[in-house]
C-alpha positions as CSV (number, residue, x, y, z in Angstrom):
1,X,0.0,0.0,0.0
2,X,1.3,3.7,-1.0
3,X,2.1,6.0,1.8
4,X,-0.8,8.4,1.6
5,X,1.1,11.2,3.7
6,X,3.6,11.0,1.1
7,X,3.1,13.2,-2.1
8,X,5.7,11.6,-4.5
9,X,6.7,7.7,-3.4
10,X,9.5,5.7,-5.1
11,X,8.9,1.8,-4.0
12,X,11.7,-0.2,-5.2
13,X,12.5,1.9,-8.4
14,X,15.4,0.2,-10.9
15,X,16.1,1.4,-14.5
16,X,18.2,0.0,-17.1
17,X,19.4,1.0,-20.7
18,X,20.1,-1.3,-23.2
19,X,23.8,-1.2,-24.0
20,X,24.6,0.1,-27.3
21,X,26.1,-3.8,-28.7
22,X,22.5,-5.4,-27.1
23,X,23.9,-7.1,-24.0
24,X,23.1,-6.5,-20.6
25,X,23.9,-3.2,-19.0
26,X,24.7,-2.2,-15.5
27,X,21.9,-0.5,-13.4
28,X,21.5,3.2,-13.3
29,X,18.9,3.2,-10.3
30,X,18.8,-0.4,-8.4
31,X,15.9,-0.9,-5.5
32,X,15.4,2.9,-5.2
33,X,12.9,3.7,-2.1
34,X,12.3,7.5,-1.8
35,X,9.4,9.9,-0.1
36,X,9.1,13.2,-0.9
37,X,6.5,15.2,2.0
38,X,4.4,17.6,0.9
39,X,6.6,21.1,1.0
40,X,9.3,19.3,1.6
41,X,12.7,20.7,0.3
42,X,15.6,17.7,-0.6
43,X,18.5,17.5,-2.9
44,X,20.0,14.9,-4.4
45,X,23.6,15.3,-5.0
46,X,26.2,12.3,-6.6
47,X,29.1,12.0,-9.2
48,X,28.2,13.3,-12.8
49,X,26.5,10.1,-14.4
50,X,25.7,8.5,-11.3
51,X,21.6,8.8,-12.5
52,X,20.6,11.8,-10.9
53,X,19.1,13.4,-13.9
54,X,17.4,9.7,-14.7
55,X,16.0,9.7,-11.1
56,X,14.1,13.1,-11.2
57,X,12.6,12.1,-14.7
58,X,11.1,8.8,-13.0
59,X,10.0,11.5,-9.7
60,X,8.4,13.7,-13.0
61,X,7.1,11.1,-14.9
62,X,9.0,11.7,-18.2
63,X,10.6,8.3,-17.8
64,X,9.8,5.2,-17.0
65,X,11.5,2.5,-14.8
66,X,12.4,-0.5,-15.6
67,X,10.6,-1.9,-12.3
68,X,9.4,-0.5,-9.4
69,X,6.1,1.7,-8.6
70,X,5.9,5.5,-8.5
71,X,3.3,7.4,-6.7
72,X,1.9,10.7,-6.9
73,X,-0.4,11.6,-4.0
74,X,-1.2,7.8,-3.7
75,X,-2.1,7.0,-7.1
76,X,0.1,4.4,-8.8
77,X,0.9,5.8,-11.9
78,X,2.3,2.1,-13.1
79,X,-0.4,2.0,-15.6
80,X,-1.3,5.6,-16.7
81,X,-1.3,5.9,-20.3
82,X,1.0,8.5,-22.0
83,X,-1.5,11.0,-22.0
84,X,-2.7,10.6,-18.7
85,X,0.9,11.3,-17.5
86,X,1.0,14.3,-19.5
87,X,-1.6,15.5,-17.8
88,X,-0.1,14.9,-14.7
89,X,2.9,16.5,-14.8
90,X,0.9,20.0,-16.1
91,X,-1.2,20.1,-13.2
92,X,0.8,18.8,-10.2
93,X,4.7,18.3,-11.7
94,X,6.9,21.6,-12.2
95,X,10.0,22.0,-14.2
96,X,13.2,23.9,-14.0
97,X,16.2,22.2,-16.2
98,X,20.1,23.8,-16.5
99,X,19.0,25.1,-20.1
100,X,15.9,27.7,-19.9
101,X,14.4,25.9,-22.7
102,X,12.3,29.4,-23.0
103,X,10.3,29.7,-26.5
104,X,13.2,32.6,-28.5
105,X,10.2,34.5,-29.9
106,X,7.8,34.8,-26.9
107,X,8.5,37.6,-24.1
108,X,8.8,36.4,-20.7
109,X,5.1,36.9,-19.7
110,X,4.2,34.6,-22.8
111,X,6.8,32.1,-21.9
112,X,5.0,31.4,-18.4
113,X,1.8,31.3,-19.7
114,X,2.6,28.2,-22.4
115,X,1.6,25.3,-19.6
116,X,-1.6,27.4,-18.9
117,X,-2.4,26.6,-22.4
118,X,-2.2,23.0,-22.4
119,X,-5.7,22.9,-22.3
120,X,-6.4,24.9,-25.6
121,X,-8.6,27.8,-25.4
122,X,-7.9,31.6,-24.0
123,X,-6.0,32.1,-20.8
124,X,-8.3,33.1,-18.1
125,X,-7.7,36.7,-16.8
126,X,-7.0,35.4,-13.4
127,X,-3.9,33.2,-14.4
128,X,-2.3,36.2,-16.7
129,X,-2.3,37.7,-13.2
130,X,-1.3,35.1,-11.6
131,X,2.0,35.3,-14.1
132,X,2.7,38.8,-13.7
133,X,2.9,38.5,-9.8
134,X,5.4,35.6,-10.6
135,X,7.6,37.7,-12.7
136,X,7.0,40.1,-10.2
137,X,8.2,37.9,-7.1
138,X,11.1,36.7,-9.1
139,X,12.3,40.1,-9.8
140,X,11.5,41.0,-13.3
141,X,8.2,43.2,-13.5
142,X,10.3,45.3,-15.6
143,X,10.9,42.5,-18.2
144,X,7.7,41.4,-19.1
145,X,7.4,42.4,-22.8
146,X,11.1,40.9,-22.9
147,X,11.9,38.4,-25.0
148,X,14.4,35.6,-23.8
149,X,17.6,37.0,-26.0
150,X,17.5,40.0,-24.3
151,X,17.7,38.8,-20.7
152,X,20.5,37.6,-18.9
153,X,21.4,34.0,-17.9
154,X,20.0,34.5,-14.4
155,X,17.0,36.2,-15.6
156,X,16.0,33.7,-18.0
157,X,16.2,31.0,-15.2
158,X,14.1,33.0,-13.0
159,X,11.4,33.4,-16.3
160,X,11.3,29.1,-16.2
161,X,10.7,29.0,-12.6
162,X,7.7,31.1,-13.0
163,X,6.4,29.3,-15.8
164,X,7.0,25.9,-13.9
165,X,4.8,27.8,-10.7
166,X,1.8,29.2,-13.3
167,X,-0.3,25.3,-12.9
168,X,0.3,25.7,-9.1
169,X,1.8,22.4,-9.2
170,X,2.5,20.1,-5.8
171,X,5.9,19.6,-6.3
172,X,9.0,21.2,-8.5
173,X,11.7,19.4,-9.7
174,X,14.9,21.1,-10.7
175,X,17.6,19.4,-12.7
176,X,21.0,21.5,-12.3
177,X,19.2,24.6,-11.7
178,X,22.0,27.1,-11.4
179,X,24.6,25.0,-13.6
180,X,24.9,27.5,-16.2
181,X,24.9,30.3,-14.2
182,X,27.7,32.4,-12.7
183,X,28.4,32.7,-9.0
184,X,26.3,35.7,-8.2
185,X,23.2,34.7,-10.3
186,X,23.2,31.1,-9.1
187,X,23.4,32.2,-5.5
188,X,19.9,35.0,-6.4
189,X,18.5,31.9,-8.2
190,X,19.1,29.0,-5.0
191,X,17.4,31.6,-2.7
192,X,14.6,32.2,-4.7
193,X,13.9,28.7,-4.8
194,X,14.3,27.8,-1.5
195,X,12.0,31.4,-0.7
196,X,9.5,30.0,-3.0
197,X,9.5,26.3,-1.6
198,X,8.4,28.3,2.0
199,X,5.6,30.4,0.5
200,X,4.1,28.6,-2.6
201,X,4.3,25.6,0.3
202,X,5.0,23.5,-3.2
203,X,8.0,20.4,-2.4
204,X,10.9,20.9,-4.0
205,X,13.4,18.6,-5.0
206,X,17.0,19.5,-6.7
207,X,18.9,17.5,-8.4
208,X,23.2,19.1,-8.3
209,X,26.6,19.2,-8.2
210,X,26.7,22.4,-6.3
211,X,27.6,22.2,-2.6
212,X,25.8,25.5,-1.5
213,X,23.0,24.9,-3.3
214,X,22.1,21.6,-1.5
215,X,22.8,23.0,1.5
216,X,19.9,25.2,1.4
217,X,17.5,22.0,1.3
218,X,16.2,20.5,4.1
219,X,17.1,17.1,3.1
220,X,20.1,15.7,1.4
221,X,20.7,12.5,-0.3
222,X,23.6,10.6,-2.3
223,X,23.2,8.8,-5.5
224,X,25.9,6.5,-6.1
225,X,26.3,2.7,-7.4
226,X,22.7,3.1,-8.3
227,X,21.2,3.4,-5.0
228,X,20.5,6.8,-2.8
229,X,21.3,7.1,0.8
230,X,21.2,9.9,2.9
231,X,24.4,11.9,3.4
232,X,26.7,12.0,6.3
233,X,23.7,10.5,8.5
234,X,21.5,13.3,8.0
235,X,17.7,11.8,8.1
């Protein structure tokens, strides 16, 4: 039986790739157990390659394991079809990789609006508002009519943070987050995120190499030989 306090569960999560001559390939994830609380903040830290990035898309649902169950506010998503888990992941799942991935001929305000319009249809005048007090709690009120190659590496992270917060989703994963940003904008960007797990109340869970950046989470945990453990004891 799920965990129904839990709002993401990993039971027994593996996941292999077929090796590129067809024979068997090692494990990148091997009897994975993880909970995720709801507002809870965690990273998840380990050597580049150790399946980090592999892990968070099973958490997301853009991947599938290879065995194992994944739960989203206890319901086993095991047999959700592909468009079912689409769904998903625009109403409850948000989104922040290393690249910006921002559309190059939107403006910021468009660019948070695009999972808002999922459902076809015009963009009710509430959630417009709801993206300009996003842009506005990120620090770019000023940008909004911006388009993403005139903003700054740091900016257009903060622009795909607010468009991973327009759904209101339950949880936010972030893959590398700061990686391509330099020291004073990745330090902005891993406060804002931790300010924004606090008073969205929405989990968050970050996946990095960067030491400071973990810190900052309530939780940290070690990916390596294909299984997670906490870190130096911590719970």
């Amino acid at each position: 039986m799920p965990d129904l306090s839990a709002l993401v569960e990993l039971v027994d999560i593996s996941k292999r790739y077929d090796s590129p001559d067809g024979g068997p390939a090692p494990p990148v994830l091997r009897g994975v157990n993880l909970r995720v609380g709801p507002g809870e903040s965690m990273a998840v830290v380990g050597p580049s390659g150790s399946g980090k990035s592999t892990l968070l898309n099973i958490m997301g649902t853009l991947d599938r394991p290879t065995s194992g169950r994944v739960f989203l506010e206890g319901r086993d998503l095991a047999g959700a079809s592909d468009a079912a888990l689409a769904a998903v992941r625009n109403r409850r799942i948000g989104f922040v990789f290393q690249l910006h991935h921002l559309l190059a001929q939107c403006t910021a305000l468009e660019n948070v609006l695009v999972p808002a319009l999922a459902g076809g249809g015009r963009v009710p005048a509430e959630t417009e508002e709801r993206a300009r007090q996003l842009l506005t709690r990120v620090g770019l009120s000023d940008r909004l009519t911006y388009r993403p190659g005139h903003l700054s590496g740091g900016e257009r992270q903060r622009v795909a943070v607010a468009r991973a917060l327009i759904n209101r989703p339950a949880i936010l994963l972030a893959d590398e987050p700061t990686g391509s940003l330099d020291r004073e904008s990745a330090e902005n960007l891993a406060e804002l995120l931790v300010d924004l797990n606090r008073e969205e109340g929405v989990a968050l869970v970050v996946v990095t190499h960067a030491a400071a950046l973990a810190a900052r989470m309530g939780r940290v945990l070690e990916l390596r030989d294909a299984a997670l453990q906490p870190l130096d004891g911590r719970p």
